[in-house]
C-alpha positions as CSV (number, residue, x, y, z in Angstrom):
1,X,-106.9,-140.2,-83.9
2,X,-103.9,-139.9,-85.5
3,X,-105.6,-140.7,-89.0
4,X,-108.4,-138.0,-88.4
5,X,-105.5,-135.5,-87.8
6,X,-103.3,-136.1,-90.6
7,X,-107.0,-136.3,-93.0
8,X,-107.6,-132.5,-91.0
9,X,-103.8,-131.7,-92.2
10,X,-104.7,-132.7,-96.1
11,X,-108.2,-130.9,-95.9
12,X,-106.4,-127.9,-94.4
13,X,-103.2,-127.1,-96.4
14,X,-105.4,-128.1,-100.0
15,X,-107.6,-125.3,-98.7
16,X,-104.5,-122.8,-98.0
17,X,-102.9,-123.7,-101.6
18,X,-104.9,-121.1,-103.4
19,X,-104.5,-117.8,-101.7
20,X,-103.3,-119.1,-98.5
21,X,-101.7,-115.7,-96.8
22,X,-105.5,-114.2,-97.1
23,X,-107.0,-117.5,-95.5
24,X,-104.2,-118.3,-92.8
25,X,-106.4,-116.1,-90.1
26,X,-109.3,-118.2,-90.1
27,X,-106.3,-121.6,-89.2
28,X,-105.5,-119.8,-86.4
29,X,-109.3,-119.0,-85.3
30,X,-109.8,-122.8,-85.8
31,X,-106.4,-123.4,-83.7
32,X,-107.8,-121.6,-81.1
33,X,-110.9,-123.0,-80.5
34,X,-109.5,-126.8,-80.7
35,X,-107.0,-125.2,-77.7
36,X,-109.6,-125.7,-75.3
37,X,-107.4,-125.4,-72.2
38,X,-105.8,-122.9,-73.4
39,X,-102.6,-123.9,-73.4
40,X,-101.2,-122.7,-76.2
41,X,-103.5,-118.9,-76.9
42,X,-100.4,-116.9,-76.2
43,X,-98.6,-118.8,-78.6
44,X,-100.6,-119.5,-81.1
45,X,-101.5,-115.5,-81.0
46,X,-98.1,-114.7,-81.1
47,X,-97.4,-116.4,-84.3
48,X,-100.8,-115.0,-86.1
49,X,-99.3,-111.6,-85.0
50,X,-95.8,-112.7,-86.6
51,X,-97.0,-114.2,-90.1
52,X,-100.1,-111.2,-90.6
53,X,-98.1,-108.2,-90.2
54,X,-96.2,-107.8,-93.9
55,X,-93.1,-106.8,-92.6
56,X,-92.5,-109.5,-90.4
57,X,-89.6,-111.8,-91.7
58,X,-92.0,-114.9,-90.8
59,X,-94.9,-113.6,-93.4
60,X,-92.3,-113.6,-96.1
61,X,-91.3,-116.9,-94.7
62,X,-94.7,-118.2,-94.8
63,X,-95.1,-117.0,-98.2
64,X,-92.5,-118.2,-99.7
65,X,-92.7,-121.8,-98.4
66,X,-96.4,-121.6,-99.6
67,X,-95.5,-120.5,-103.2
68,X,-92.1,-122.7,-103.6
69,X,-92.8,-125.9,-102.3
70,X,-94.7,-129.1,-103.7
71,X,-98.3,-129.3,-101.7
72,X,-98.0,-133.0,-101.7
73,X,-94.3,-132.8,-100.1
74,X,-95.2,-130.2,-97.9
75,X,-98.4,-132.1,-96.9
76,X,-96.4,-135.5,-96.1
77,X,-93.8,-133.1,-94.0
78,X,-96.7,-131.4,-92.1
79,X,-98.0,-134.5,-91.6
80,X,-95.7,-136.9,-90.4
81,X,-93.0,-133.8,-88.8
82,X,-95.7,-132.0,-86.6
83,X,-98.7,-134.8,-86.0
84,X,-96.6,-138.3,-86.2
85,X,-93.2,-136.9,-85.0
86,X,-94.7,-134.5,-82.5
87,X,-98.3,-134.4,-81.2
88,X,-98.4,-138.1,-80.9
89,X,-95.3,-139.1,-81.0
90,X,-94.0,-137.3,-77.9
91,X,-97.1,-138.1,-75.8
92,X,-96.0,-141.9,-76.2
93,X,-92.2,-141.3,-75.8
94,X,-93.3,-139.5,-72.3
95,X,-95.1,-142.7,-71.6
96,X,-92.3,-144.7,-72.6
97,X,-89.7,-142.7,-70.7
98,X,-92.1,-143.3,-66.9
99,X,-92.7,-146.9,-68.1
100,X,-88.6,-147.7,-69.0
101,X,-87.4,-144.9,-66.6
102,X,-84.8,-143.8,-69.3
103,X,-85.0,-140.7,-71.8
104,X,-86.5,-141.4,-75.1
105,X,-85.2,-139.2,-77.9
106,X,-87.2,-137.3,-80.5
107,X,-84.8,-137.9,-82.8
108,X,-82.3,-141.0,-84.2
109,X,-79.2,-139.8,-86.2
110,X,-77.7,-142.5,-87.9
111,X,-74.6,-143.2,-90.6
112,X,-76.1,-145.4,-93.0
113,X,-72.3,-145.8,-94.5
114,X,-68.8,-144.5,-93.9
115,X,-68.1,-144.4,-97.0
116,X,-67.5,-140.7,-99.1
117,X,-66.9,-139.5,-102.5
118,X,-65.3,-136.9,-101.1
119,X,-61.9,-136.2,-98.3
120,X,-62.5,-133.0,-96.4
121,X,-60.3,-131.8,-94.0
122,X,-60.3,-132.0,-90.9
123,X,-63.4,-134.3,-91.1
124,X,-63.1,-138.0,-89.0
125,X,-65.1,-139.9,-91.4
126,X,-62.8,-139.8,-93.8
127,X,-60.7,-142.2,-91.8
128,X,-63.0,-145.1,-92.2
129,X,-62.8,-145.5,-95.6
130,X,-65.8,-148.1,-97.5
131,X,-65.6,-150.5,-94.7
132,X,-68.4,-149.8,-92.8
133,X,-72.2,-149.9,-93.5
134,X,-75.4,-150.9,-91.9
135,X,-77.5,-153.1,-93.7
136,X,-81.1,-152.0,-94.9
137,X,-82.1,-154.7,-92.7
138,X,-81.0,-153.2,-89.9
139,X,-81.6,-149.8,-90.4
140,X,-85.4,-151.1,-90.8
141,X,-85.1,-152.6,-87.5
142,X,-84.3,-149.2,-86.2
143,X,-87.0,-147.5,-87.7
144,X,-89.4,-150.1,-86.6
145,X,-88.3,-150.8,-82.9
146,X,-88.1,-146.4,-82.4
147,X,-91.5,-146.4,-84.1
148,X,-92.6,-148.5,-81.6
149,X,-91.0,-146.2,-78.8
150,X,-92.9,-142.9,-80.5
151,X,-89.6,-141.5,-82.0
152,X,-90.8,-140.7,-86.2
153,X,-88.0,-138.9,-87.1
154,X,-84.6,-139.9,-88.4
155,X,-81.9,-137.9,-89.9
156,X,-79.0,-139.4,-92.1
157,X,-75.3,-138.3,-92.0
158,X,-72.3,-140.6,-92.6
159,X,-69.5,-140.7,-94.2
160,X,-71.7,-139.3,-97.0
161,X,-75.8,-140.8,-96.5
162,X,-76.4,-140.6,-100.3
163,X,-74.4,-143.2,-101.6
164,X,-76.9,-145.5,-99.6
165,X,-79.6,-143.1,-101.5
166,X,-81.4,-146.2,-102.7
167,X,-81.8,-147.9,-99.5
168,X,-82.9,-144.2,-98.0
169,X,-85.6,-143.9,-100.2
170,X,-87.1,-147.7,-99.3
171,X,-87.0,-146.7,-95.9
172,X,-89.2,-143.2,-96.7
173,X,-91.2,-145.5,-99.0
174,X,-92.0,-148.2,-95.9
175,X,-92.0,-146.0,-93.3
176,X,-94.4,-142.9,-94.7
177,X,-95.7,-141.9,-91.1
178,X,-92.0,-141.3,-90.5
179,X,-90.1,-137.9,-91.1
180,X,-86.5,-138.6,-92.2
181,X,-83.3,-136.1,-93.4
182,X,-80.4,-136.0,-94.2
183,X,-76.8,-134.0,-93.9
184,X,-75.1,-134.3,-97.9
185,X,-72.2,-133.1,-99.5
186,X,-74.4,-132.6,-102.5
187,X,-72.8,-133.9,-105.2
188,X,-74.6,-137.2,-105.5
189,X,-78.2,-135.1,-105.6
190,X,-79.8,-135.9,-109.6
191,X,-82.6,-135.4,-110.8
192,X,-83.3,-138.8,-110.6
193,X,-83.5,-138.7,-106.9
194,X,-85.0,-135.5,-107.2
195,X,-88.3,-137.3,-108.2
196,X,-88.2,-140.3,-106.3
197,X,-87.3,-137.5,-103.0
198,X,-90.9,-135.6,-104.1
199,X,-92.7,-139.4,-104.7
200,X,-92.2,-140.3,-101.5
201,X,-92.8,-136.9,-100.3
202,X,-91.1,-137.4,-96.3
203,X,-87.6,-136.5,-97.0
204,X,-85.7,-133.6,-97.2
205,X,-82.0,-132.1,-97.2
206,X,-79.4,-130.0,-96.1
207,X,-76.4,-129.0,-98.0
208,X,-73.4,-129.1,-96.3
209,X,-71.4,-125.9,-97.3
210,X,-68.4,-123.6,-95.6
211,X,-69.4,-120.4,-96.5
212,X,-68.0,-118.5,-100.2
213,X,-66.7,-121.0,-103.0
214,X,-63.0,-120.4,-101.7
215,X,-63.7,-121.7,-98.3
216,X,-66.1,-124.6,-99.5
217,X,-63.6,-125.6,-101.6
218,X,-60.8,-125.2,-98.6
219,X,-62.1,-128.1,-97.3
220,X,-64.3,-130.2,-99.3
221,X,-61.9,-130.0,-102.6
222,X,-62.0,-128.2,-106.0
223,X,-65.3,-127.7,-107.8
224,X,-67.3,-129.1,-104.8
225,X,-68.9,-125.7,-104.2
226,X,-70.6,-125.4,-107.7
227,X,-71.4,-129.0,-107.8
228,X,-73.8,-127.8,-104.1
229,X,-74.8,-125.0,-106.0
230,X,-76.0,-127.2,-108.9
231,X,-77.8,-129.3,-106.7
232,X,-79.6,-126.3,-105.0
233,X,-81.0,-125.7,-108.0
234,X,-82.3,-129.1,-108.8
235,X,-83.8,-129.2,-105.9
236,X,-85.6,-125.8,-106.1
237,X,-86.9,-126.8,-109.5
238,X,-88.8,-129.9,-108.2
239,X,-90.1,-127.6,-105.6
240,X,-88.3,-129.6,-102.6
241,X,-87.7,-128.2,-99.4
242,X,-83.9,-127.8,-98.6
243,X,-81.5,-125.8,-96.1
244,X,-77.8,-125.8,-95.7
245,X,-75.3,-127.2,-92.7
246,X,-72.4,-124.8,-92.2
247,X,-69.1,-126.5,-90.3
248,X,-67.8,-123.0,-89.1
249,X,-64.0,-122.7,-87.8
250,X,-61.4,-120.6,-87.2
251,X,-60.9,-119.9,-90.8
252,X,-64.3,-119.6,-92.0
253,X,-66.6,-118.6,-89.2
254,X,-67.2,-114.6,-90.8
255,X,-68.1,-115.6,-94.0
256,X,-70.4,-118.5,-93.3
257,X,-72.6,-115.7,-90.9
258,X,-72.1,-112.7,-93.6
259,X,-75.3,-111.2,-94.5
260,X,-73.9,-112.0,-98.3
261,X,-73.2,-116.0,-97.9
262,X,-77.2,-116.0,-96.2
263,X,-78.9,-114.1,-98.3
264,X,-77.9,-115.9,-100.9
265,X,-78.6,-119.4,-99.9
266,X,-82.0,-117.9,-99.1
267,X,-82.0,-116.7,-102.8
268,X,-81.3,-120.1,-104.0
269,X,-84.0,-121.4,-102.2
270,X,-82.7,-122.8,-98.7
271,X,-85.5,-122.2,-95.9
272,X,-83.5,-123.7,-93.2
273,X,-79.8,-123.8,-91.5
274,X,-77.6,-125.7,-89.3
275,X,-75.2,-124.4,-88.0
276,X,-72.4,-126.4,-86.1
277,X,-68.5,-125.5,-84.4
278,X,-65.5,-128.0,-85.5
279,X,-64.7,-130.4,-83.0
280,X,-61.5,-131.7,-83.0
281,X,-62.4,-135.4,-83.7
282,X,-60.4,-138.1,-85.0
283,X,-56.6,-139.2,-85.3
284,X,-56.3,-136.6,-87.7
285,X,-57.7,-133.5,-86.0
286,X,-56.8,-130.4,-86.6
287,X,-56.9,-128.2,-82.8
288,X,-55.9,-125.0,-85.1
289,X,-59.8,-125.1,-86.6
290,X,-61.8,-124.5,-83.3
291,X,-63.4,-120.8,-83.6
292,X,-61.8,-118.7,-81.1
293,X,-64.3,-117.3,-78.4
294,X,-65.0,-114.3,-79.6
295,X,-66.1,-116.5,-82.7
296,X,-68.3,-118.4,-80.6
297,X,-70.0,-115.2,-79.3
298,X,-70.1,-113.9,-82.5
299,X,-72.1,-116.7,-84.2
300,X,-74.5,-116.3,-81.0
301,X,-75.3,-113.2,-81.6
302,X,-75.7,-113.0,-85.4
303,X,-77.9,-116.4,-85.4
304,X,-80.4,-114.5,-83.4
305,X,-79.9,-111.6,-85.5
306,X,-80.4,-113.7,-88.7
307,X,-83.8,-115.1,-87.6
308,X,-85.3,-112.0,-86.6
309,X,-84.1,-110.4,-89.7
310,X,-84.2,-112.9,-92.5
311,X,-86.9,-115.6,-93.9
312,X,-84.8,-118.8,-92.9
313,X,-85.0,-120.2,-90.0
314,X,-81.5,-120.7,-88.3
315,X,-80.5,-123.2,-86.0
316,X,-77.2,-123.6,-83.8
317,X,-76.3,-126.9,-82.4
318,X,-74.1,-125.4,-79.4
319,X,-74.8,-121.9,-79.3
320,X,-78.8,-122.4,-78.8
321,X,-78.3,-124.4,-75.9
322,X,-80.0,-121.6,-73.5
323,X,-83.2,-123.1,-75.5
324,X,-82.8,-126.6,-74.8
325,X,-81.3,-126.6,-71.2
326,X,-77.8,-127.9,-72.3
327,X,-76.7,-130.5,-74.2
328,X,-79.7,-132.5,-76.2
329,X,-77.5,-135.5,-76.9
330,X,-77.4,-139.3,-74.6
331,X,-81.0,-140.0,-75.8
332,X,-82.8,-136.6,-74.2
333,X,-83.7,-135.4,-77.2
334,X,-81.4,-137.6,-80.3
335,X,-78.5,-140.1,-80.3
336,X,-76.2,-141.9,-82.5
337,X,-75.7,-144.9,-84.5
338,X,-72.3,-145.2,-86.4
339,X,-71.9,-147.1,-89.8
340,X,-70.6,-150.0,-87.5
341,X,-73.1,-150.7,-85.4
342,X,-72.2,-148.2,-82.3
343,X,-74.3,-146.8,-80.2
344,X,-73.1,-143.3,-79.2
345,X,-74.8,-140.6,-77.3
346,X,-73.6,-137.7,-79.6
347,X,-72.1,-137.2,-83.1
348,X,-68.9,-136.2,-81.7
349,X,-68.6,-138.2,-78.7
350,X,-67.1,-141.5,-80.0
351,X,-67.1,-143.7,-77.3
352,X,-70.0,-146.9,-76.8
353,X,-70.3,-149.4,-74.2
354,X,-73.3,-151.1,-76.8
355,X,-73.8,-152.0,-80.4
356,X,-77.3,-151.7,-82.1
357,X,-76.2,-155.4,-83.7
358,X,-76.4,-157.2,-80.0
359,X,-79.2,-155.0,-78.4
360,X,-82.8,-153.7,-78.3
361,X,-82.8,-149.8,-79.2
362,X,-84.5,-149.8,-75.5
363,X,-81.5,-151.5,-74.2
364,X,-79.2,-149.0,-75.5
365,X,-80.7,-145.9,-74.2
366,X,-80.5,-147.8,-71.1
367,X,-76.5,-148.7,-71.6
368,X,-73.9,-147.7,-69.0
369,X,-72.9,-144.6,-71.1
370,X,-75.9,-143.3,-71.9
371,X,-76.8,-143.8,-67.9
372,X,-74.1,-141.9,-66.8
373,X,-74.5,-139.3,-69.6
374,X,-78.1,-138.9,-68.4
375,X,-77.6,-138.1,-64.7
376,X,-75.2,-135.1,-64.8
377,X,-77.1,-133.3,-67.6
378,X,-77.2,-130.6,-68.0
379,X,-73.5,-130.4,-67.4
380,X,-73.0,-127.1,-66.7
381,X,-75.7,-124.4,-65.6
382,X,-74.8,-122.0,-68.0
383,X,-76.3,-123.5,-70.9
384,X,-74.2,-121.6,-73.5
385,X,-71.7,-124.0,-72.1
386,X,-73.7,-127.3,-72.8
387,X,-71.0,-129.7,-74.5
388,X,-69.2,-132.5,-72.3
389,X,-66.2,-132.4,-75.0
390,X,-65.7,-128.7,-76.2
391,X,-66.9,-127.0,-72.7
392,X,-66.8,-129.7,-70.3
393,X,-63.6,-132.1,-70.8
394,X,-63.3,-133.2,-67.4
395,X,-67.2,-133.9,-67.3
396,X,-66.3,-136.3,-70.4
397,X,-63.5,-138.1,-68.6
398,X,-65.6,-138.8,-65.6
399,X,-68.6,-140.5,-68.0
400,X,-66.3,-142.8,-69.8
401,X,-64.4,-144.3,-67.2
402,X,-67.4,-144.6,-64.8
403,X,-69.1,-146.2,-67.7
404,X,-66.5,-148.2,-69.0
405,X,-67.4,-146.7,-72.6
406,X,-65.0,-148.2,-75.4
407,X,-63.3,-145.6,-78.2
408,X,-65.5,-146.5,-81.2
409,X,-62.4,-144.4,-83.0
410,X,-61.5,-148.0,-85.4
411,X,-58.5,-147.1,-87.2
412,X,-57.0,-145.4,-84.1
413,X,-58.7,-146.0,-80.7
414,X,-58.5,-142.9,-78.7
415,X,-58.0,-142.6,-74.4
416,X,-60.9,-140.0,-73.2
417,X,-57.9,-137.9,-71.7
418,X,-55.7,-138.0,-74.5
419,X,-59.0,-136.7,-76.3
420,X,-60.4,-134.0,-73.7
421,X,-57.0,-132.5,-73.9
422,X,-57.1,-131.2,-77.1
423,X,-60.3,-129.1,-76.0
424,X,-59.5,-128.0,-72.4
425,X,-57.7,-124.9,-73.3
426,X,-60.6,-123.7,-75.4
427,X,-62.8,-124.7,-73.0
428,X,-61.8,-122.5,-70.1
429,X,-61.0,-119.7,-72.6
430,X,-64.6,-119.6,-73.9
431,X,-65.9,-120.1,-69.8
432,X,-64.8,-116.9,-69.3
433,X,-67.0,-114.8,-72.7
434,X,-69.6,-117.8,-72.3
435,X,-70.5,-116.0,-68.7
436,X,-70.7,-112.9,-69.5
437,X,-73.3,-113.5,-72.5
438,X,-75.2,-116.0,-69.7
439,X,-75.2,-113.1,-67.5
440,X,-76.6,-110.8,-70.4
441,X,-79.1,-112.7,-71.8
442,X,-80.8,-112.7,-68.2
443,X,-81.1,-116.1,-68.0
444,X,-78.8,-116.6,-65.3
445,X,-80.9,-116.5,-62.6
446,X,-80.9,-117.4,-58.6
447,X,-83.7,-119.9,-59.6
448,X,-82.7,-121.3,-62.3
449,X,-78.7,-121.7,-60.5
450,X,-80.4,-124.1,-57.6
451,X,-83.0,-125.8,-59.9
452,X,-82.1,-129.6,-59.6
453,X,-80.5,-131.2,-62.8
454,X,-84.4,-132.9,-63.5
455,X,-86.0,-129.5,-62.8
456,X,-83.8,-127.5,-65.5
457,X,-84.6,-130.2,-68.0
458,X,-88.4,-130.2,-67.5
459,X,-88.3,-126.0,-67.6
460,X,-86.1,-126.5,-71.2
461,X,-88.6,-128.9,-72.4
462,X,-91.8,-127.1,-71.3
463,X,-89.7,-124.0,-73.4
């Protein structure tokens, strides 16, 4: 099945390469008719609405995707992002999660290395120097054992994932029904890789930027901002598809969201964004950088803004939690696997009770931590309040010491309280502006308060 669908993919986007705006209504005709339960009219619809009329932001989207990226690449993406990673692969990771009665994640981040070219502040990785990395041994195993769990997509951050760009590039090569991605500082981006990225066709990347070339360069060092820039443009030459990943802070959080800053990474060619709030992780954590609430609300209120406005399509880890039903982290919908070896629920929570050395991927989303991560989500019903550190410190503290969770924190082991106090007082402030936009966006309803944890994270994930 899987092979007549992605041959249907390769038939279909070869036909919409020449003229493909004029020829996109008689796709959604043919998506119609293959809905036969009609499931999905009222979607499918909606988006024929959205990418017919010319002055919706999602036909110049369309467009532009059509006319600036490779039809192989965006063939391979199509292929292995919406059939493998997707339509098939979900449907087994649902069977997986009744047969295992543990979550199984769409989605495996992982740190390849520890080690960076560059020292940014404020950044934990930095910390760890060159002394960790996982073998391309293991990170096959990985690959494999989530392959066999229905989880095809993997995304790469680090320390900095390109200096393992070698061993990245055998993995796309191996694992083609696999969509994988990366988080990169950008400077390591040639146009060596540039080719060997578009020969393989099922990987992609997103700059990690801070907003103007005077706050890049604030953290990330002198010159790194035009050295991101440069690689933009590589990248945009070989027709590759790219966003950006914005850290935004205290100091930075207005520019990064300026109509300015986005329109021009659009102009340079970024179709995508991630946009994430500094955590205070690490010995060397700075509690100065978290963005004040009104910050917080800001950024939830201009991403929307942005993506009904702009043709990029915006993304905010905390901030679009009302989408998601709360934290996605602990193996509901990705997890984490450190350059040692540590299995960790989130990014940013560094705790483990497991390595991926000493046990099964299955064993691991079925570790003490990630049990007792797994029963309180979501961990707050106001979902705009998802995070166990930044919005739920006391949540955090519980999970640990019930789970027995070990700091995975090398050069300086942290205690969970020592930790959660950092955030607390940002916490309750942002509690108080976090309810009232609950209470506006309507989504705080008498249902959806006494819905049981399970039944708020089956309505998130039917959408």
């Amino acid at each position: 099945m899987r092979a007549l669908r992605n041959t249907a993919v390769e038939m279909l986007i070869r036909y919409l390469s020449n003229d493909p705006m004029n020829k996109l209504p008689w796709m959604f005709d043919i998506a119609e008719r293959l809905d036969r339960g009609k499931l999905y009219t009222s979607e499918i619809r909606a988006v024929r609405r959205a990418i017919q009329d010319e002055n919706s932001v999602w036909h110049r989207f369309t467009k532009s995707v059509f006319e600036e990226i490779d039809l192989k690449h965006l063939q391979k993406l199509v292929e292995t992002f919406f059939v493998n990673s997707i339509l098939d692969g979900r449907a087994r990771a649902r069977e997986a999660e009744a047969k295992y009665d543990c979550y199984i994640p769409w989605a495996i981040l992982i740190d390849p290395t520890s080690a960076c070219n560059l020292s940014c502040v404020g950044c934990w990785a930095q910390q760890y120097g060159h002394k960790y990395s996982l073998s391309y041994e293991t990170l096959d195993s990985v690959v494999s054992q989530g392959k066999e769990l229905g989880i095809h997509f993997y995304i790469f951050s680090g320390g900095e994932p390109l200096m393992r760009k070698k061993d990245i590039i055998k993995l796309c090569e191996k694992h083609q029904d696999c969509v994988f991605f990366a988080f990169t500082n950008g400077t390591l981006v040639d146009d060596e890789f540039c080719k060997e990225m578009l020969r393989v066709g099922n990987f992609s990347l997103a700059f990690s930027i801070e907003g103007d070339e005077a706050a890049t360069d604030m953290r990330r060092g002198a010159g790194t901002y035009r050295k991101v820039i440069e690689a933009m443009q590589r990248m945009r030459e070989h027709k590759l598809l790219f966003g950006y990943s914005t850290c935004y802070h205290r100091y930075n959080t207005e520019s990064v969201a300026s109509d300015e800053f986005v329109d021009d990474m659009i102009n340079r060619g970024c179709r995508f964004s991630w946009n994430f709030t500094y955590i205070p992780v690490g010995k060397d954590a700075r509690v100065d950088l978290i963005a004040t609430p009104e910050q917080r609300a800001y950024m939830y209120r201009r991403t929307r803004e942005i993506r009904a406005t702009k043709p990029i399509f915006a993304m905010d880890f905390w901030n679009d939690g009302e989408y998601t039903g709360g934290c996605i982290a602990g193996g509901r919908s990705y997890f984490h696997i450190n350059a040692a070896g540590d299995v960790e629920p989130c990014a940013f929570i560094h705790y483990s009770s497991v390595n991926i050395h000493d046990v099964s991927l299955l064993d691991a989303l079925r570790s003490p931590l990630f049990r007792a991560y797994q029963k309180r989500q979501p961990f707050n019903s106001n979902h705009l309040r998802p995070c166990p550190l930044l919005d739920n410190p006391d949540t955090l503290v519980d999970i640990v010491k019930e789970s027995g969770a070990k700091s995975t924190e090398s050069e300086a082991p942290e205690d969970v309280e020592v930790l959660c106090a950092r955030t607390r007082e940002a916490a309750t402030k942002w509690a108080e502006v976090a309810d009232r936009l609950w209470q506006e966006s309507g989504r705080a309803c008498s249902t959806c308060e006494h819905k049981s944890e399970p039944e708020l994270v089956a309505a998130a994930d039917r959408g």
